[in-house]
C-alpha positions in Angstrom: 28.3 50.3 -26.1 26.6 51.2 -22.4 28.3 48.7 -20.2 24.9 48.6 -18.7 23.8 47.0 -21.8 22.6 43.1 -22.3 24.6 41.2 -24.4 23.0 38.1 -26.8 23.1 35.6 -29.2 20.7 34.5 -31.9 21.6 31.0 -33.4 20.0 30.7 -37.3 20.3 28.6 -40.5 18.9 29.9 -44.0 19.1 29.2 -47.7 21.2 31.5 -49.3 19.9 31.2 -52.6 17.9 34.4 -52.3 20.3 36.1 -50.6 23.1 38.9 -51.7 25.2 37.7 -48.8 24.9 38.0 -45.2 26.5 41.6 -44.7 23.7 44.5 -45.2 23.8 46.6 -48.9 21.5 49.0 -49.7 19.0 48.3 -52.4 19.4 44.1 -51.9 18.1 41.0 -50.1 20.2 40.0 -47.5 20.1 37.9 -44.2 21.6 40.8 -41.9 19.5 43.4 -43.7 16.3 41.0 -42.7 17.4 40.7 -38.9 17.6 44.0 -38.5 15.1 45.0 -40.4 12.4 42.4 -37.9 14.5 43.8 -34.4 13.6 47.4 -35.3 9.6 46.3 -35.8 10.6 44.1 -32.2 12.3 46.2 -30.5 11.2 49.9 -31.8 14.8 51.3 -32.2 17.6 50.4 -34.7 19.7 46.9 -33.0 23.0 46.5 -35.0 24.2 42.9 -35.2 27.4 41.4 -35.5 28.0 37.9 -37.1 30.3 34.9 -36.8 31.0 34.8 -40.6 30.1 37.2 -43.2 28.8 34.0 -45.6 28.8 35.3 -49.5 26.0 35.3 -52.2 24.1 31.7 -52.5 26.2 30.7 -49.3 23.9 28.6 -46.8 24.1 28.5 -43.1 23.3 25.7 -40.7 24.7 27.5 -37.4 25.4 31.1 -38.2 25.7 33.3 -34.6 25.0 37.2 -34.5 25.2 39.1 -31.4 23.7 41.9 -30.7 22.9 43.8 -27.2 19.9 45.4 -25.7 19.0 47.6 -22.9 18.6 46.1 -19.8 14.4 44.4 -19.6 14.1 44.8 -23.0 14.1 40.7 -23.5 12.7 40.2 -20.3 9.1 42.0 -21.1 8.7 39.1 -24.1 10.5 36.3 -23.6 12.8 34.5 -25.4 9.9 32.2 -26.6 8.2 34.9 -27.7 11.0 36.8 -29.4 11.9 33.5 -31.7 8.3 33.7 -32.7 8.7 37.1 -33.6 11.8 36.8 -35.6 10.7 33.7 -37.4 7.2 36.0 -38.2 9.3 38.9 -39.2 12.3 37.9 -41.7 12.2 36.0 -44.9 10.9 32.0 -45.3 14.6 31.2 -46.3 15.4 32.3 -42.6 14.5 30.2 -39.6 16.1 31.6 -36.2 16.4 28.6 -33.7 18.2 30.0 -30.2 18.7 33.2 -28.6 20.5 33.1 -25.3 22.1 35.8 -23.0 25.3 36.4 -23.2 28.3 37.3 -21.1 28.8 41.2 -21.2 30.8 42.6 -24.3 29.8 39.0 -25.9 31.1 39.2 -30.1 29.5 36.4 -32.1 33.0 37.3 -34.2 35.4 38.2 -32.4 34.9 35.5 -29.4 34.1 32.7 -32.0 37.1 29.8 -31.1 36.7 28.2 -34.6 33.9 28.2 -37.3 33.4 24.7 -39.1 32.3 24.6 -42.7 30.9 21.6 -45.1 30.9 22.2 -48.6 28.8 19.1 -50.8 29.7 17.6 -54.2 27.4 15.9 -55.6 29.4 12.7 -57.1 27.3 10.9 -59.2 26.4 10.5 -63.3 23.5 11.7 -63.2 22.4 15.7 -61.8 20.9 15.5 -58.5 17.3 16.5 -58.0 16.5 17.2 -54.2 19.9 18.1 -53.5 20.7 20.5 -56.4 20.1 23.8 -54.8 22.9 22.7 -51.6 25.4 21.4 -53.9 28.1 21.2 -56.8 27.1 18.7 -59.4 30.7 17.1 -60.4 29.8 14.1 -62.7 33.3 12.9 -62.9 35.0 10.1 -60.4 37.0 12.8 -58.0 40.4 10.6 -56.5 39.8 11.6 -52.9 43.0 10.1 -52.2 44.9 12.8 -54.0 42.4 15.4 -52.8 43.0 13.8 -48.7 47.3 14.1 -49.9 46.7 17.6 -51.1 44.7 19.1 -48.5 47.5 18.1 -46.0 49.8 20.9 -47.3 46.9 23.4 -45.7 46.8 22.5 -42.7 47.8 24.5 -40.3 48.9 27.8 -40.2 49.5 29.9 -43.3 49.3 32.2 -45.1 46.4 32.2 -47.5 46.5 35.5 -49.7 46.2 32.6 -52.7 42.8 31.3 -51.4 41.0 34.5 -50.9 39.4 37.3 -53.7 42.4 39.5 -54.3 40.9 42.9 -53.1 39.8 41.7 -50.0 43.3 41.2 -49.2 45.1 44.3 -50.0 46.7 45.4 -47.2 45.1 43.0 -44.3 46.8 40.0 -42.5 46.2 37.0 -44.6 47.4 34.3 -42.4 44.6 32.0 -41.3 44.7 28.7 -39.0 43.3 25.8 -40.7 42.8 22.7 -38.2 41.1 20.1 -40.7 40.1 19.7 -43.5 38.5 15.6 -44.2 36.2 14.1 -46.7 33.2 11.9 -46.0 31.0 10.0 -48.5 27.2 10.8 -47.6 23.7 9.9 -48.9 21.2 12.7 -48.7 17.7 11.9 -50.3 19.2 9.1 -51.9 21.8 10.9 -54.2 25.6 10.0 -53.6 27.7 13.3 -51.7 31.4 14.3 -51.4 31.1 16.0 -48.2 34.6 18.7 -47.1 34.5 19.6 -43.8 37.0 22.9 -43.3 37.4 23.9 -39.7 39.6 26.8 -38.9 40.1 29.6 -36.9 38.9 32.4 -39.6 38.4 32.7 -42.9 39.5 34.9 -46.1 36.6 36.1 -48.1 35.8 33.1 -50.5 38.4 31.2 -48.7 36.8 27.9 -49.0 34.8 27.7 -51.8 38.9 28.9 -53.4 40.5 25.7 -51.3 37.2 23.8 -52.6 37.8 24.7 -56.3 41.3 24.0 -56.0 40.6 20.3 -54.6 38.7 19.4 -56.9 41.1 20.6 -59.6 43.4 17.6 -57.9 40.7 15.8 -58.1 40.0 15.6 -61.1 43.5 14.6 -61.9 44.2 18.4 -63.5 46.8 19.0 -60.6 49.1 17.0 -58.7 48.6 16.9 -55.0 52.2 19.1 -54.7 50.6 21.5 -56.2 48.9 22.7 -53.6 52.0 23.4 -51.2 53.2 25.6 -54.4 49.5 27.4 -55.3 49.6 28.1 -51.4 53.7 29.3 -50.9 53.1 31.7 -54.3 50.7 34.3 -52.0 48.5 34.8 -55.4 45.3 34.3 -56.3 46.0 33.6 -59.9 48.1 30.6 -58.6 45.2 29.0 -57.0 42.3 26.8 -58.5 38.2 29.0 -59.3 36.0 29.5 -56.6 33.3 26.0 -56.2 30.2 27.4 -56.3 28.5 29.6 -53.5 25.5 26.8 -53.5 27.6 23.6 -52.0 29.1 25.9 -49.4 26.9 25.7 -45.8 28.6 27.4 -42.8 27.8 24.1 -40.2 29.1 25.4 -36.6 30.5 27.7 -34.8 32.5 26.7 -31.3 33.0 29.5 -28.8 
């Protein structure tokens, strides 16, 4: 990077439903592909972006952050009003681009993320949810939060979490990963009933919490005893832990920098 260069920040949200992922692959739909794909037409020239956190197939996003950095006027000679316009013109209807802001010099929407909040949503009810059923994990059974709240305690803080995260992603990388809450709140969203996990950390393993998701509910569900947890996590495998929730429920909420 020119250290004369212009550092920035583009704030989004989109469905993932249509979406291989946020990270770029050839030949498929994805959210990074689409951003870069509109700054080339906006800005003429390839602009690389980084994220806050590389969200997998289906995942939503609320509050997603990407930097990326431009020569100096380049902004300047739109507007940021204008370039929002552009954006939202440019990329897919399941993307809606909501901020851009200037950034201190060298800014990394990953690397100078503080910690990235997540909110996964069960739906907890009988009956399948209509308006919701695209943003969340249908679970018809009564979930015992209690045990769930119990076993979620044995994650908190930091540890390592080689059991919670897809097994190649982990071969030889540092696993360890702070995790500063994780709580449960009862919600009504167009009138259908909501488990709603909120997992704030510092980083994330790939699949990291839809795996601690999966695994709560398995507690939940009365399958697992809330101990079980400490052992799933202390056993460093991810054959110890419980299936991935689904990629739908999972919405990346904030990120704090």
């Amino acid at each position: 990077m020119h250290a004369e260069q212009s550092s920035y920040s583009m704030t989004l949200a989109y469905d993932g439903a249509p979406f291989a992922g946020f990270a770029r692959q050839p030949g498929q739909l994805t959210v990074q592909g689409e951003l870069e794909h509109a700054l080339r037409l906006v800005f003429r020239r390839e602009v690389e972006t980084v994220c806050a956190g590389r969200t997998d197939a289906g995942v939503h996003a609320l509050g997603q952050v990407v930097s990326f950095q431009l020569e100096p006027g380049e902004m300047g000679e739109r507007g940021e009003r204008s370039f929002l316009r552009s954006m939202n013109a440019l990329t897919h209807d399941g993307i809606s681009v909501r901020e851009v802001q200037q950034r201190a010099d060298g800014f990394s929407a990953r690397f100078d993320a503080r910690f990235r909040e997540y909110r996964y949503f069960i739906c907890q009810q009988e009956a399948p949810p209509v308006f919701t059923a695209a943003t969340s994990w249908h679970v018809s059974c009564p979930l015992d939060v209690v045990a769930m709240r119990e076993a979620a305690q044995h994650l908190i803080g930091e540890h390592d979490f080689k059991s919670f995260c897809m097994a190649a992603s982990a071969e030889g990388k540092p696993t360890c990963r702070n995790v500063s809450e994780i709580s449960f709140a009862e919600e009504r969203i167009m009138g259908e009933r909501m488990l709603v996990v909120k997992v704030v950390g510092n980083a994330f393993l790939h699949s990291m919490v839809r795996a601690i998701v999966g695994s709560l509910v398995l507690v939940g569900r009365s399958k697992r005893a809330p101990g079980w947890m400490r052992d799933a996590l202390a056993a460093r495998d991810r054959q110890a832990a419980g299936e991935n929730a689904p990629g739908r429920g999972l919405v990346l909420w904030h990120v704090e920098y």
